[in-house]
C-alpha positions as CSV (number, residue, x, y, z in Angstrom):
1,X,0.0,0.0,0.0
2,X,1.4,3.3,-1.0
3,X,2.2,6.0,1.7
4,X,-0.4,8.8,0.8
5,X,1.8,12.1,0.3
6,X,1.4,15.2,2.9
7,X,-1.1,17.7,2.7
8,X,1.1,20.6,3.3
9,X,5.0,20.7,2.2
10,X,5.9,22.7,4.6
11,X,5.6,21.5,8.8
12,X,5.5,25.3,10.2
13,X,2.4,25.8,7.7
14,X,0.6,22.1,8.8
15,X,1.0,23.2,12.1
16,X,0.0,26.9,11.6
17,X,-3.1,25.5,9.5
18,X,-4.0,23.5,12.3
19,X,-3.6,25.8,15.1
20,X,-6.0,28.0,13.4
21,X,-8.8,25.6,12.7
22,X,-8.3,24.6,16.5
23,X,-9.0,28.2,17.5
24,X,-11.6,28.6,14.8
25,X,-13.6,25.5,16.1
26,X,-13.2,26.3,20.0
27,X,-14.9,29.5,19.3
28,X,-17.8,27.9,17.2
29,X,-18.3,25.7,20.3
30,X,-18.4,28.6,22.7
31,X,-20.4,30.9,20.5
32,X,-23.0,27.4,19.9
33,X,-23.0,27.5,24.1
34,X,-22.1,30.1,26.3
35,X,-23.2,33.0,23.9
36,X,-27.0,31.2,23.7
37,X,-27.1,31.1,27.8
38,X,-26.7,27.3,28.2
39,X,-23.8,25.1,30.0
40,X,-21.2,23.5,27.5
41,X,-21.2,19.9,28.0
42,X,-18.5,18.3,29.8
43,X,-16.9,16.7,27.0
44,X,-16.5,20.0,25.1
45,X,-15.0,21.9,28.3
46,X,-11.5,21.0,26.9
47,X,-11.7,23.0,23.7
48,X,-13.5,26.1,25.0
49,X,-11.3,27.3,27.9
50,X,-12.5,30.8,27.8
């Protein structure tokens, strides 16, 4: 089975990239929870720290 080839060429941009969708998603999550008046769910707590 061939080894699929990377996404991104460059490491700093993969982890830039993915940094950036973290942030982006944590603050979908908040805005989905905190911002409508209810309690994010204990699973979620993790990615919405703030």
């Amino acid at each position: 089975m061939a080894v699929p080839k990377p996404l991104f060429k460059d490491k700093n941009v993969a982890v830039a990239v993915g940094v950036a969708l973290f942030l982006g998603g944590s603050f979908c999550l908040y805005d989905a929870w905190e911002r409508r008046g209810g309690k994010t769910p204990l699973v979620a707590r993790w990615a919405t720290w703030w």
